[in-house]
C-alpha positions as CSV (number, residue, x, y, z in Angstrom):
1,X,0.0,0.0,0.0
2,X,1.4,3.2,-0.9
3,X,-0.1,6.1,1.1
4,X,0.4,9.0,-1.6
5,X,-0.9,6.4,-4.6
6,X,-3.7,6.0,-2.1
7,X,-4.2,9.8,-2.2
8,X,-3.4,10.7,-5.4
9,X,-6.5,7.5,-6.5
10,X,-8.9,9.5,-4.2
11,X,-8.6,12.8,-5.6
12,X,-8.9,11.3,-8.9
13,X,-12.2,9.4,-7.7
14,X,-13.8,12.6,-6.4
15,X,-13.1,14.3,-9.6
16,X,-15.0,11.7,-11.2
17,X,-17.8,11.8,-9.2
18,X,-17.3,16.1,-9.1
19,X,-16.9,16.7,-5.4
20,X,-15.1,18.9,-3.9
21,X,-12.9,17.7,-0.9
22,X,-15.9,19.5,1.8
23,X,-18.8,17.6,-0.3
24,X,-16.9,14.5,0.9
25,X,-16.0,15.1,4.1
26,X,-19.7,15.9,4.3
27,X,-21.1,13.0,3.1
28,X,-18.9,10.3,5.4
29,X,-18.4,12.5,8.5
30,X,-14.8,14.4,8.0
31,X,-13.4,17.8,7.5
32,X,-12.0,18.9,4.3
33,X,-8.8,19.0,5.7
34,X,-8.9,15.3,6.7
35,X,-9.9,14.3,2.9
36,X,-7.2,16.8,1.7
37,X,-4.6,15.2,3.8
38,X,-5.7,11.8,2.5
39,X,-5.2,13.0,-1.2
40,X,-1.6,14.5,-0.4
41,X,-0.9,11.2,1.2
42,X,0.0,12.7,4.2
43,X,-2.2,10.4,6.0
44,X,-4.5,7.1,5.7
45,X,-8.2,7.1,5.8
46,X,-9.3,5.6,9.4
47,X,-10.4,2.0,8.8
48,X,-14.1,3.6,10.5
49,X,-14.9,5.5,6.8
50,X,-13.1,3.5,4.6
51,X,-16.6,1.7,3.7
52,X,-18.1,4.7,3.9
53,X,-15.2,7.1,1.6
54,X,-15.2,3.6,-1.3
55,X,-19.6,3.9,-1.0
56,X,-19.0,7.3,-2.1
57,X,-16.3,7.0,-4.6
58,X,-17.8,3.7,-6.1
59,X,-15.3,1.6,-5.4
60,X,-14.5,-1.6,-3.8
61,X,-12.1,-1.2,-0.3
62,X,-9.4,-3.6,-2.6
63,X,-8.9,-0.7,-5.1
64,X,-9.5,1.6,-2.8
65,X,-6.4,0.5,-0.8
66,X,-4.2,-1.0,-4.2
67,X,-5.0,2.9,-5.6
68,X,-6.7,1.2,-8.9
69,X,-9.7,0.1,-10.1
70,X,-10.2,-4.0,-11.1
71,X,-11.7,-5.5,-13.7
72,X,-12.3,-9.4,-13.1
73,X,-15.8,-8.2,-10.8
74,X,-15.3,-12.3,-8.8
75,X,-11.5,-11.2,-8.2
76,X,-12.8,-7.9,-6.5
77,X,-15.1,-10.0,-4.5
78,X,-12.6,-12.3,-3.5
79,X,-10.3,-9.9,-2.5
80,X,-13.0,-7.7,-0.2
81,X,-13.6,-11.1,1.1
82,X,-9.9,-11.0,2.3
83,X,-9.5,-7.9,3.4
84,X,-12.2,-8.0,5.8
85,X,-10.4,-10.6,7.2
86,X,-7.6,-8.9,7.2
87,X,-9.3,-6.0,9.0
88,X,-10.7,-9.2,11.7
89,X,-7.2,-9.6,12.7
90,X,-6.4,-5.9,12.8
91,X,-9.4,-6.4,15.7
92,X,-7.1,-9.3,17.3
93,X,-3.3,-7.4,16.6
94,X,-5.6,-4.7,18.9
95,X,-6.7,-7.1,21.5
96,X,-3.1,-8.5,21.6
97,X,-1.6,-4.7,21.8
98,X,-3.7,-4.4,25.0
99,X,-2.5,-7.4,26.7
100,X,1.1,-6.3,26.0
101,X,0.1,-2.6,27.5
102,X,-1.1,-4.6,30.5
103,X,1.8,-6.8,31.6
104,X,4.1,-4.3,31.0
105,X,2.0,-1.3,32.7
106,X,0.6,-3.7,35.6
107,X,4.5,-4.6,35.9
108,X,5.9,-1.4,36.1
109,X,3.3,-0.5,38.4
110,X,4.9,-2.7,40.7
111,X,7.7,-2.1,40.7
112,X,7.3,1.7,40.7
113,X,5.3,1.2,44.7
114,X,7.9,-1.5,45.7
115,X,10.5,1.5,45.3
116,X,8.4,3.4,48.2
117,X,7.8,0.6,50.5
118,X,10.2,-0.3,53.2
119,X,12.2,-3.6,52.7
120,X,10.7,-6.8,53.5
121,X,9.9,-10.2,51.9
122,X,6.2,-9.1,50.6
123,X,8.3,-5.9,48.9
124,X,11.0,-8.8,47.5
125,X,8.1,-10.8,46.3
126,X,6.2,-8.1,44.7
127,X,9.5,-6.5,43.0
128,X,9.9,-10.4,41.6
129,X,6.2,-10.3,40.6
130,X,6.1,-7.0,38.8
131,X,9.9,-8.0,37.0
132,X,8.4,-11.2,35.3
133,X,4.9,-9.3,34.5
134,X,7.5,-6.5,32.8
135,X,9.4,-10.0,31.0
136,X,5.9,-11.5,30.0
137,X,4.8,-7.9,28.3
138,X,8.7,-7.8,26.5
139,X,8.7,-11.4,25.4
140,X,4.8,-10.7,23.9
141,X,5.9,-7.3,22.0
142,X,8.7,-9.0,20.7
143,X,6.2,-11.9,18.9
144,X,3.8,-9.3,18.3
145,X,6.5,-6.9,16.1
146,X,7.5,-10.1,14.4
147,X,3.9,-10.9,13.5
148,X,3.5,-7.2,12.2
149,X,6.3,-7.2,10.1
150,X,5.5,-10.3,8.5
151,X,2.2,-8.8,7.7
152,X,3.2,-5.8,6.3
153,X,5.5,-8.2,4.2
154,X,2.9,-10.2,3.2
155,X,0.4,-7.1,2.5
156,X,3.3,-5.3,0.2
157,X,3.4,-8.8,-1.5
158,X,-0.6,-8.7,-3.1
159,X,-0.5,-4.7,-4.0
């Protein structure tokens, strides 16, 4: 996916359709600004009006995110098919990103009051306790980076 192809295939679209950039904020619930940074591929449309912006551009999410139309109408619904999934597991990467935020926040939590306790085995045992929590989040971030950047791989692969 290449943000400023991304752009560049939305302002094309709204030409089409003869909109200006506040018509189509308008119509899917943006500011101009926000559909203007899109087309200067400055930024990404928010996977919240992506059905919404390709509804109003008449076109399928696939183009919308390879920045060109397809012909083969089954390939385009085969490739929707995918990308929703792709969005499901977006939904799990998120769930997985919050577990991460946990151990690691819960840990250093921990740790952080065990520095203002005074010494004593429950302080020793809790300083132990909020170390392997800080381990479990590090070991998870480090299978969860790997498991992004083989997606990202992966997703550079098909467009």
């Amino acid at each position: 996916m290449d943000q400023r192809q991304i752009g560049k295939f939305i302002a094309e679209l709204r030409n089409e359709k003869g909109m200006t950039q506040s018509e189509l904020g308008e119509r899917i619930g943006v500011t101009n600004k926000t559909v203007s940074r899109w087309e200067n591929g400055n930024y990404m449309p928010d996977i919240s009006v992506i059905t919404m912006l390709c509804v109003e551009l008449g076109v399928s999410a696939n183009e919308l995110l390879c920045a060109q139309r397809l012909n083969d109408s089954e390939f385009k619904i085969k490739a929707d098919e995918n990308l929703m999934e792709t969005l499901s597991h977006m939904k799990n990467i998120k769930h997985e990103k919050s577990i991460i935020d946990f151990f690691t926040g819960a840990g250093t939590g921990i740790v952080v009051s065990c520095l203002f306790s005074p010494i004593s085995i429950r302080r020793t045992f809790a300083l132990l306790v909020g170390i392997i929590l800080i381990g479990i989040g590090w070991y998870r971030k480090a299978k969860y980076d790997k498991m992004i950047l083989q997606l990202l791989g992966e997703r550079n692969k098909e467009c």
